[in-house]
C-alpha positions as CSV (number, residue, x, y, z in Angstrom):
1,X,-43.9,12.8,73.8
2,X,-39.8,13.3,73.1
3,X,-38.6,16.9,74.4
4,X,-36.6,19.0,72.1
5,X,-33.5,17.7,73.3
6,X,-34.1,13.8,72.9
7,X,-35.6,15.1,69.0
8,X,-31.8,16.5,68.4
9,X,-30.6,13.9,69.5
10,X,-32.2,11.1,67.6
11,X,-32.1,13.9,64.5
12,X,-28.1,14.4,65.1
13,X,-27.9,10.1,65.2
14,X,-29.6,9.8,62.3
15,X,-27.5,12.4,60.5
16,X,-24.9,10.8,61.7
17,X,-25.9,7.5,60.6
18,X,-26.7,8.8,56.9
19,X,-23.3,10.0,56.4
20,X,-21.5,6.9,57.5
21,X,-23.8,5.2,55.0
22,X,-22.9,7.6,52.5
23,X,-18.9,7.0,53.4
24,X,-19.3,3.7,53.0
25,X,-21.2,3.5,50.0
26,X,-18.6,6.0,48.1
27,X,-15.8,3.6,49.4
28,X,-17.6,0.9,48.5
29,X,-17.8,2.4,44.7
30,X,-14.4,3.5,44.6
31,X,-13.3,0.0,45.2
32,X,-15.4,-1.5,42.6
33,X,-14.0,1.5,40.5
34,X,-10.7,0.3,41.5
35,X,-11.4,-3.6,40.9
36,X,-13.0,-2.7,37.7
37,X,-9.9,-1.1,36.8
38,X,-7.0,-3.7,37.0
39,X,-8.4,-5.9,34.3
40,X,-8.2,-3.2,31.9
41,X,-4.5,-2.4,33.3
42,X,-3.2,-6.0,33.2
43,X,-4.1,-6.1,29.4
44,X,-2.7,-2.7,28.7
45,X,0.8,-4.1,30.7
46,X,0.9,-7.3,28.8
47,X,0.0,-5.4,25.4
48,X,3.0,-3.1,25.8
49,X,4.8,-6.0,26.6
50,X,4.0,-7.5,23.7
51,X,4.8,-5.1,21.7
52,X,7.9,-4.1,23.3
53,X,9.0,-7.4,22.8
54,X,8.2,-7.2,19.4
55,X,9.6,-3.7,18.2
56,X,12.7,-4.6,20.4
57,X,14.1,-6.6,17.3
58,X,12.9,-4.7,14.2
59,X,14.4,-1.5,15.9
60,X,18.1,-3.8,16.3
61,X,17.3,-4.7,12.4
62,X,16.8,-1.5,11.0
63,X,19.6,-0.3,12.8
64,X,21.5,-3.1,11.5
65,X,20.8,-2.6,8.2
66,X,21.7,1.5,8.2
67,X,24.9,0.4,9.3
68,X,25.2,-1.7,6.3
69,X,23.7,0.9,4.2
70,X,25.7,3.7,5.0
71,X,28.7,0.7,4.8
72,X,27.4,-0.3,1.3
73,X,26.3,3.4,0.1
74,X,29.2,3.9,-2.1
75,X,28.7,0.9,-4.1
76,X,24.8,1.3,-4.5
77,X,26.0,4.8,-6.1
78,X,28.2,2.9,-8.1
79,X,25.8,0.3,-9.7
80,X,23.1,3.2,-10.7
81,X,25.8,5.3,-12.2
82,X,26.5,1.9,-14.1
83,X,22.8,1.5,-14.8
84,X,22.7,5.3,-15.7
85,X,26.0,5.2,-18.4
86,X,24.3,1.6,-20.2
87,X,24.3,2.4,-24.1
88,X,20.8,1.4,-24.6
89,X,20.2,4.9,-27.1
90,X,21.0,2.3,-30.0
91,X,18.7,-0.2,-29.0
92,X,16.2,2.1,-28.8
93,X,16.4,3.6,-31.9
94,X,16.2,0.6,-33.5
95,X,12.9,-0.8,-31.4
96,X,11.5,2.7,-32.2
97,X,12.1,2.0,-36.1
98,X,11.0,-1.8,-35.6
99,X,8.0,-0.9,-34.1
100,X,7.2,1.5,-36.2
101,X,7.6,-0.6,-39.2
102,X,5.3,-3.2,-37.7
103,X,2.8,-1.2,-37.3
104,X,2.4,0.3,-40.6
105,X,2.6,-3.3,-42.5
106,X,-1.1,-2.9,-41.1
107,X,-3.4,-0.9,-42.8
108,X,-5.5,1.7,-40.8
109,X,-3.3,1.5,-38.1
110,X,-2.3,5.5,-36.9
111,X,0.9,5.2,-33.9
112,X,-0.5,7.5,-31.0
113,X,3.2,6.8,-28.5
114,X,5.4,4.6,-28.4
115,X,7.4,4.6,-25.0
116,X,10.4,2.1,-24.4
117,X,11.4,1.3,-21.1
118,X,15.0,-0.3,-21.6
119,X,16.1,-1.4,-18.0
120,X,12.8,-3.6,-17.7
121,X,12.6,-4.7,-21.5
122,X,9.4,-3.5,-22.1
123,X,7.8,-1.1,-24.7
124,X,3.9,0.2,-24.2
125,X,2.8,1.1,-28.3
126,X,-0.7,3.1,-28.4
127,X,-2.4,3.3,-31.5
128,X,-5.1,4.1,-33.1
129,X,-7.0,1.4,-35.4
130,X,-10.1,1.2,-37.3
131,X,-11.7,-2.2,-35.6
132,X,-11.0,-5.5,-34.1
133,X,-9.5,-7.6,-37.2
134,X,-7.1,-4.9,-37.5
135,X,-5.8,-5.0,-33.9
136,X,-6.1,-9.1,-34.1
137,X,-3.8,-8.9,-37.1
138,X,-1.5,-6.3,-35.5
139,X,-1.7,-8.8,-32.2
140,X,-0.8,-11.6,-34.8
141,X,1.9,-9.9,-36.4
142,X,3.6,-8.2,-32.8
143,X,4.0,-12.3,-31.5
144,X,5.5,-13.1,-34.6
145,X,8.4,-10.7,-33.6
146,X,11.3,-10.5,-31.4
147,X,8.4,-8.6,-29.6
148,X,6.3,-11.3,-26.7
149,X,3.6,-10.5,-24.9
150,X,0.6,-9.1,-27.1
151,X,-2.6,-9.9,-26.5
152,X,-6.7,-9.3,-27.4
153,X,-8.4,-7.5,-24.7
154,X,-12.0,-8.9,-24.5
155,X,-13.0,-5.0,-24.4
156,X,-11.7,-5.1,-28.0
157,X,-14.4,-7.6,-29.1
158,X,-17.0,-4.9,-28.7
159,X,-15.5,-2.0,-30.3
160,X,-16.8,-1.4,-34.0
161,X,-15.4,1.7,-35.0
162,X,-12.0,3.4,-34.7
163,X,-10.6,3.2,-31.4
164,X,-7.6,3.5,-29.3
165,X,-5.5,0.2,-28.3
166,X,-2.4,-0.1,-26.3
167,X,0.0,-3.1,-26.0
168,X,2.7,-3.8,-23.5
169,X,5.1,-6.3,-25.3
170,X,8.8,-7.4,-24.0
171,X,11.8,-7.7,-25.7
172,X,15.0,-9.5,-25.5
């Protein structure tokens, strides 16, 4: 048989062998770790690239067009304080009393609001009515106006008792 000595011997190769193996195989891994990796780093590159590239203008635009706003500020403050002093209280007076008189040729008919929005021309009227031929004739008698715009809602068509209808007509 092998004495003690050849037994630590072949024990110590074998050891010795084993962790070479084990060296190898943890390179061998952190390679493949390594390899696995640039794929996922070439995208990431080209992706900031890319977007790079892309915020690159938007950033020269925006700064662009603070320059011109702060260049321009004065006469955007200008054109709303124009907006602002517009003598529409007249106007509105008299689509509040217009609309008001249309409303109550129709019988039945009870004005919840009536809200006019002067700068985009258009008024929003909620009311009140009894059932559908009343809000067809008020529909009816609104288009016959200055006042565009008025319609039937199919919801109306199933309504049978009093019920509350709005309307968004324009003006001119």
């Amino acid at each position: 048989m092998i004495t003690k000595k050849q037994k630590d011997k072949i024990l110590d190769e074998y050891y010795a062998n084993l962790i070479h193996i084990a060296t190898v195989c943890v390179v061998v891994l952190f390679a493949v770790f390594l390899i696995s990796l640039f794929p996922s780093y070439l995208t990431m590159k080209v992706d900031r690239q890319i977007l790079t590239d892309k915020v690159a203008p938007l950033q020269a635009e925006i700064d662009q067009h603070r320059a011109e706003g702060e260049k321009n500020n004065t006469s955007g403050i200008d054109d709303d304080i124009s907006i602002l002093s517009l003598n529409t209280k007249k106007d509105t007076v008299t689509i509040y009393k217009e609309i008001k008189d249309i409303y109550q040729q129709i019988p039945n008919v009870q004005i919840v609001s009536i809200v006019v929005d002067g700068l985009s021309k258009k008024i929003n009227v909620t009311a009140n009515i009894d059932n559908k031929n009343t809000a067809n004739l008020l529909v009816e008698k609104l288009n016959s106006t200055r006042y565009k715009g008025a319609d039937l809602p199919y919801s109306v068509f199933s309504q049978t008792k009093n019920f509350i209808f709005s309307q968004t007509v324009t003006y001119e």
